[in-house]
N, C-alpha and C positions, 0 to 999 in steps of 0.2 A: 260124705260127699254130696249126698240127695239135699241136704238140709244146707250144704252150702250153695249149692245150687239153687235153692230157694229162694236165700235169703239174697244173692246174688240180682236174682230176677223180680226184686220185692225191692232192692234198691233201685233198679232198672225203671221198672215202671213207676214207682212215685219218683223220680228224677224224671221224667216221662210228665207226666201229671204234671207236674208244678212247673213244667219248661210251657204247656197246653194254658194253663189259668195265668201264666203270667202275658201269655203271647195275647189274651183275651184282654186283658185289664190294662198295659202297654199301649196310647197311642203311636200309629203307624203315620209314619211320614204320608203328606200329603201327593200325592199323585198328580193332582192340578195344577200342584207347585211348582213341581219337579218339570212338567210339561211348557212352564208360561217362561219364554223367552225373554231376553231382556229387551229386546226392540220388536217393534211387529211394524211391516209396513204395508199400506193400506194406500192400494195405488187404483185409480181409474184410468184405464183405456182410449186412446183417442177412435174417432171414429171410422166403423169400418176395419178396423184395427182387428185380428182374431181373441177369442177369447183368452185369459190372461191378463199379463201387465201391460204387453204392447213392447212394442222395441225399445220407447225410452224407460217406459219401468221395469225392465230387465236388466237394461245399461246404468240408468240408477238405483238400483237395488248393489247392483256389481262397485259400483264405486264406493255405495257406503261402508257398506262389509268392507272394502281393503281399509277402512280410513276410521275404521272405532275397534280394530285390534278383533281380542279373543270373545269379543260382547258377541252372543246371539242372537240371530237377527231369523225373524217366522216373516213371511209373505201373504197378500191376499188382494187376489185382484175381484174388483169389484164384477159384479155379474151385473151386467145391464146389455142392451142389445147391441149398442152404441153404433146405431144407423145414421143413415140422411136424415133421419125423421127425428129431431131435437127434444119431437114429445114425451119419448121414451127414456129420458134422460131423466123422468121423473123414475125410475126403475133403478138408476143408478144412485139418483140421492138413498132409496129407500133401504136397497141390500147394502150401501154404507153408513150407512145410521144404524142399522141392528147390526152390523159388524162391530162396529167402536163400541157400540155399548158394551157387548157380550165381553168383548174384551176387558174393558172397563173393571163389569161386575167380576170375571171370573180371573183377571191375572190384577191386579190393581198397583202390581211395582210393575208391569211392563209398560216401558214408553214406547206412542204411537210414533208414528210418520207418518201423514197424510200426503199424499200426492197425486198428478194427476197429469193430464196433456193432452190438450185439445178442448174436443169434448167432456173428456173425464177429468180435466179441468173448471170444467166451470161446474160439476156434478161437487168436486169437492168443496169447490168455494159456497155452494150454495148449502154443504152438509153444515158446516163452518156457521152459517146465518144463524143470528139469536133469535131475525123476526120471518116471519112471512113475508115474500115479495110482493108490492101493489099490484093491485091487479089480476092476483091468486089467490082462488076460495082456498081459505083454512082445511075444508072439505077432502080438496083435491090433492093434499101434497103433508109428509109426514109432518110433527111437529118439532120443531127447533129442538135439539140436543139439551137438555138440561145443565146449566153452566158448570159443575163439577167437573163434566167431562175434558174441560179444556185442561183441567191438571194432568191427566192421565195424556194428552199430546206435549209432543217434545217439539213439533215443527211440523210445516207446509209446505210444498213445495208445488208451485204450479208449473207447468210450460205451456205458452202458448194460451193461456186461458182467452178464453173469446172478446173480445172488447165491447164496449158498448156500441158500436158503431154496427159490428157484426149482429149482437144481441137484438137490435134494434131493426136490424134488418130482415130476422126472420123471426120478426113479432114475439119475443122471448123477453121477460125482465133483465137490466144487466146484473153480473154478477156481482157479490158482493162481498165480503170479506167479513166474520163474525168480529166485533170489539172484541172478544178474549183471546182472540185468535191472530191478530194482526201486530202484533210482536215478534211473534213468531211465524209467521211467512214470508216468504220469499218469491215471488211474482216476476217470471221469467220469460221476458220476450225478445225473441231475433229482429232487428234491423226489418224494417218493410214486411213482415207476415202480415200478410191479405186477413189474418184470423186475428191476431191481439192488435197487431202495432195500428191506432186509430188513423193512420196517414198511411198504412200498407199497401202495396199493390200487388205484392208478389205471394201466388202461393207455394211457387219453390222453396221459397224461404222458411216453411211451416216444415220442414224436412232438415233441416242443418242443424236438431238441436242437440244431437247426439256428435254428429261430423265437430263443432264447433267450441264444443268442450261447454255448452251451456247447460249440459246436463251433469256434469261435473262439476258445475259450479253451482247447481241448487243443492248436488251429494254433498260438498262442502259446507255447504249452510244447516244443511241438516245436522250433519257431524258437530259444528259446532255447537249448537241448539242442546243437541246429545248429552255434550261432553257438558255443558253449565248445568243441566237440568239432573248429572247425576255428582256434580259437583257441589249442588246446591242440597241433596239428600242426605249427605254424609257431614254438611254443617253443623256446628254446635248451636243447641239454642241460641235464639238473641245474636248469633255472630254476623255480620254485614256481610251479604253477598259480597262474593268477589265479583268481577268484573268477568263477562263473557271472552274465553278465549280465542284470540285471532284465527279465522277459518285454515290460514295460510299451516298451521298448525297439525294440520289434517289430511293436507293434501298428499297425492304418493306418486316414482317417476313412471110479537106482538104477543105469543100464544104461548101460556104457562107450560111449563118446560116439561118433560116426560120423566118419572120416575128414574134413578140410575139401576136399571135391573136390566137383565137380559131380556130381549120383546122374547113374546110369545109367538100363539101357532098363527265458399264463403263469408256470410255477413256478420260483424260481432252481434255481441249479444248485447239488449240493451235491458239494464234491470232495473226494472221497476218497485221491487223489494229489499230490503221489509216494505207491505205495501203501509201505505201515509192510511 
């Protein structure tokens, strides 16, 4: 009985053993992997707005998710101060520029959403820029996204972005929209907003774009942007894109570019998008 007990406890532990050397030698699924979402949106705040997305990128966060099904969708509002002071707006390009990267580097099947309103509209458009604005030292302001990054975006969605008129009026570059990027934007202004519409008078109107379903109609454009860019992943080589699917589809009732690695330490609506 001793000696089967032995041999019992001898089978035990080298079954023990060899469950330990195999659990060693076994790659373990990736953790990173498992964590990176299928969509991630990357929304700037309009101004004055609390920290966060703000009320439209909350509401457009809400509309996407019902409109791309069981896809996963991660959030990230950009951190900037997003005051009166327009200066600061350089704070917002910067925390969105090491956002998209990091993303970039660390999940590389997740598709962006960039967006933005108001303010944190013209913060994204100018992440978006390939070159530096005239008129701003290289110095002062981070360097242009390295062009791979635009694969890893699925779409842009402005509201409200500031017009040149506005831009112009408190001595600010106007915004501008990246060439890789202007496919896939959608450039979203209300009827008369004092803020984008270059003929505006009304700043009531800077408020209707949730009221007016205009924020539901850049979630649509995103959705569809979505749905071609993971349409376009599961192609066979050499096979011709299909054609982008109808949004209606979706709807429910100068300066060399920076490495791709993570940095270190109411009125309708009138669209302006895709912008030209």
């Amino acid at each position: 009985m001793g000696e089967m007990s032995q041999l019992q406890t001898g089978r035990i532990v080298g079954a023990a053993s060899a469950a330990v050397w195999a659990a060693q030698i076994m790659p373990l699924p990736s953790a990173r992997a498992a964590e990176c979402p299928d969509v991630e949106v990357v929304f700037a705040r309009g101004t004055t707005e609390a920290p966060g997305l703000g009320p439209a990128g909350d509401a457009f966060v809400d509309s996407l998710r019902s409109r791309i099904g069981p896809r996963s969708v991660s959030v990230y509002g950009v951190n900037y101060p997003a005051t009166t002071a327009f200066s600061t707006a350089i704070d917002g390009i910067t925390d969105a520029r090491a956002h998209i990267l990091t993303t970039a580097a660390n999940c590389p099947k997740t598709k962006m959403v960039l967006g933005g309103f108001s303010q944190g509209a013209a913060v994204m458009g100018f992440v978006t820029d390939s070159v530096v604005p005239d008129g701003i030292s290289p110095a002062d302001v981070p360097a242009p996204m390295p062009p791979e990054v635009a694969d890893h975006v699925a779409s842009v969605a402005l509201f409200g972005k500031p017009s040149t008129r506005f831009m112009h009026a408190i001595n600010d570059p106007p915004v501008t929209i990246g060439p890789l990027y202007i496919a896939k934007t959608t450039d979203l202004c209300v009827e008369n907003d004092l803020v984008c519409d270059p003929h505006g008078n009304s700043f009531a109107a800077h408020n209707q774009y949730i009221d007016n379903g205009t924020v539901d109609k850049g979630a649509a454009f995103a959705a569809s942007q979505l749905q071609t860019s993971w349409a376009a992943a599961i192609q066979p080589p050499g096979a011709t894109p299909s054609a982008p699917p109808p949004a209606e589809l979706f709807a429910s009732p100068h300066l060399p570019s920076a490495p791709l690695t993570a940095p270190g330490p109411g009125d309708e609506a009138r669209s302006v998008g895709p912008v030209a």
